[in-house]
C-alpha positions, -999 to +999 in steps of 0.1 A: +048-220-091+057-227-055+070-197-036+107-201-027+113-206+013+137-179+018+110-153+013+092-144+046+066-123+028+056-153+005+058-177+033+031-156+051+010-147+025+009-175-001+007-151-030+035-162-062+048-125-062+063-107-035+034-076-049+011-064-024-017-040-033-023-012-011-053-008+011-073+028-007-109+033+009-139+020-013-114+010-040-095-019-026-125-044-026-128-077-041-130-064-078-092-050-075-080-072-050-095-107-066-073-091-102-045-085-083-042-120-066-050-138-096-023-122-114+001-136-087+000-104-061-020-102-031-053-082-031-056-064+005-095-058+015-095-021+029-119-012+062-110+026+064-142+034+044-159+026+075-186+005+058-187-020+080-208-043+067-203-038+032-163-042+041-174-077+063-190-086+028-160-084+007-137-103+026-170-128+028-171-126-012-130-126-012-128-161+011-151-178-017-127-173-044-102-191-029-073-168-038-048-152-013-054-121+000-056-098+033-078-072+050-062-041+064-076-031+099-067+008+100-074+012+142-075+050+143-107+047+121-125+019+135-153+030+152-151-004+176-142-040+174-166-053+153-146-058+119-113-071+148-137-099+159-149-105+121-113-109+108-102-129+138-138-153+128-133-153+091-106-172+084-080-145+067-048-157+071-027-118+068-039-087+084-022-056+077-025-030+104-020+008+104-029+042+120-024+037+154-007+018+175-009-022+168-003-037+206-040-041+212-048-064+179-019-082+178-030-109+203-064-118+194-052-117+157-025-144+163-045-157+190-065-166+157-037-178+137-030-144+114+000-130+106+001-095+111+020-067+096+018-031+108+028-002+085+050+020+099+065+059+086+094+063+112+124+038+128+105+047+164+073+033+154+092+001+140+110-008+170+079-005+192+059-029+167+085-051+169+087-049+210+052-054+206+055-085+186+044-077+152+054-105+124+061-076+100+062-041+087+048-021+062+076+008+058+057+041+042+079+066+029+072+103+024+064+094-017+035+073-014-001+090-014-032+092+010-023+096+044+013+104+058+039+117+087+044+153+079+078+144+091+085+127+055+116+102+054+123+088+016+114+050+008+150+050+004+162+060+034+136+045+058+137+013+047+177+012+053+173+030+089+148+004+095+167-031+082+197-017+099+180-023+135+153-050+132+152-087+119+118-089+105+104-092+068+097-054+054+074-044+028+083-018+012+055+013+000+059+048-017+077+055-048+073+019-063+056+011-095+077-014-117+105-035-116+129-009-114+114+001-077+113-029-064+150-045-080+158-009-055+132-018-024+152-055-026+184-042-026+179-018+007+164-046+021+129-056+013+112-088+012+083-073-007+069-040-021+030-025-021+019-007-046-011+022-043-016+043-073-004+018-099-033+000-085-053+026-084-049+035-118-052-002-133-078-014-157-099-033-129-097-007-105-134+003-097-125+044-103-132+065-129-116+069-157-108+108-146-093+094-118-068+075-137-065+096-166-050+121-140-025+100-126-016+090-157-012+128-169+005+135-135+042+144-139+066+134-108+058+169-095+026+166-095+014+159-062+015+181-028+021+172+009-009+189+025-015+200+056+018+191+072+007+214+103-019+196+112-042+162+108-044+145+087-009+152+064-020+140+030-002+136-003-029+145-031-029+153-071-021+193-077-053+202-086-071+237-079-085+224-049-055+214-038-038+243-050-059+262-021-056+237+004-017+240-002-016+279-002-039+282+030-013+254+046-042+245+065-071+216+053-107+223+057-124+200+078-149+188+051-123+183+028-127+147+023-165+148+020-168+147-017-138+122-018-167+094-033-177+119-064-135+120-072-137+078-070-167+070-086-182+101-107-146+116-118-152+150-105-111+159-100-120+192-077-145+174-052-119+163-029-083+160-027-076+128-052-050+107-034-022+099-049+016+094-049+047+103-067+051+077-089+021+092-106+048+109-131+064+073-134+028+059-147+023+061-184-007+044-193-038+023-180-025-017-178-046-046-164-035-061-132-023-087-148+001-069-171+015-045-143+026-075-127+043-095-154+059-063-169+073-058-124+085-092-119+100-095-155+120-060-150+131-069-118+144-100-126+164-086-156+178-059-131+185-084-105+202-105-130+226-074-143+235-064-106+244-105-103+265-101-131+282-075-117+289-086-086+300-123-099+328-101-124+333-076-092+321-049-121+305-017-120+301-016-158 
């Protein structure tokens, strides 16, 4: 299936859908992201985990398969520019770009013929990537998990403070899950939407099966903002760590310590699990593959009742 022209985001990624998979430390590596861009999304390649090498091996193992995907480059976390000049060696075609300011990258990674998006949480930070030449943004609202601006603006109200003053393609992130959120993300102006913990929680994600039990258990109350004070602001699972964390308003600063024993052995109270709202819109464990179909079939069916409606100038 050829992706249609008038989409920037498919233009600049190759993938079929206009699904990107969000960037999670130690999770999004070539087993999630290879399922999510043979199922017609595109896999992202995280870096945060600071595993240098092990990260330069994925995206090694990623490039063989032949499928599109992208590496985030998070630049707050990068302890130099060793995984910069890797990317801008390797070949990737899409860089995604967050924590920090982007102006520094964005030259040698277009200087090396990637398109680069940054993700962005306020209307500020979008006009400055854009001054700065960015291809594209990444808008985060307040309802996604993992790392946030305690200043929390919706999905649904950045993304329209955003379109209404720049030109370039938006991906939209937080609060999306299905068809429904994305037919919504589309209609406020998105090219595209990135999806975290429906990833997360999918069959091929490498977690464990607490992990995603507990986003599937999750109700649309069950996460907190924590430590909007100070840094880092995270969105987590209620849990009675977190519980703590979120009655002492402040974060320890070994909170995140344990964080591999919550991925990979399922222990829910070693560190704050990451997640985001839409955990309470999740209702069971689906394979890449059918998250994606079930998304792109929903929002086609909504898209095509909003046309109807506008075509008979209806609201019914």
């Amino acid at each position: 299936m050829t992706a249609p022209a008038a989409n920037r985001v498919l233009a600049h990624t190759g993938a079929r859908y206009p699904i990107i998979q969000a960037p999670m430390g130690w999770i999004a590596r070539t087993q999630l992201a290879s399922a999510v861009s043979r199922a017609g999304g595109l896999g992202i390649i995280e870096t945060s985990s600071g595993e240098t090498a092990n990260c330069q091996a994925e995206i090694t193992k990623m490039s063989a398969l032949g499928l599109p995907f992208g590496v985030n480059l998070p630049i707050r976390f990068l302890k130099d520019d060793a995984m910069l000049r890797f990317v801008c060696a390797s070949g990737v075609k899409f860089v995604t770009t967050s924590a920090g300011s982007p102006a520094k990258f964005i030259a040698p990674l277009k200087d090396a013929g990637i398109t680069v998006y940054h993700a962005v949480p306020t209307v500020d930070a979008a006009l400055k990537c854009v001054d700065a030449g960015i291809d594209g943004l990444v808008v985060e609202g307040g309802e996604g998990g993992g790392f946030k601006n305690p200043e929390e603006v919706s999905t649904l109200v950045l993304l329209q403070a955003i379109r209404a003053r720049v030109d370039v393609p938006l991906v939209a992130a937080g609060g999306i899950c299905d068809g429904r959120g994305m037919a919504a993300a589309f209609a406020l102006g998105a090219e595209a939407v990135q999806m975290g913990t429906r990833f997360v929680s999918c069959a091929e994600s490498p977690v464990h099966a607490n992990y995603k039990n507990a986003i599937v258990d999750a109700g649309v109350t069950g996460t907190w903002m924590l430590n909007t004070k100070a840094s880092p602001c995270i969105r987590a699972l209620k849990s009675q760590r977190t519980q703590a964390i979120h009655e002492a308003g402040l974060m320890p600063a070994d909170s995140f310590a344990g964080i591999q024993r919550v991925y990979f052995d399922g222990d829910m109270e070693a560190a704050p699990a990451l997640a985001g709202q839409t955990a309470g819109l999740i209702e069971s464990v689906k394979t890449a593959q059918q998250i994606i179909d079930d998304t792109v079939a929903e929002f086609f069916a909504i898209s095509q009742r909003m046309g109807t409606m506008g075509t008979a100038r209806s609201f019914g």
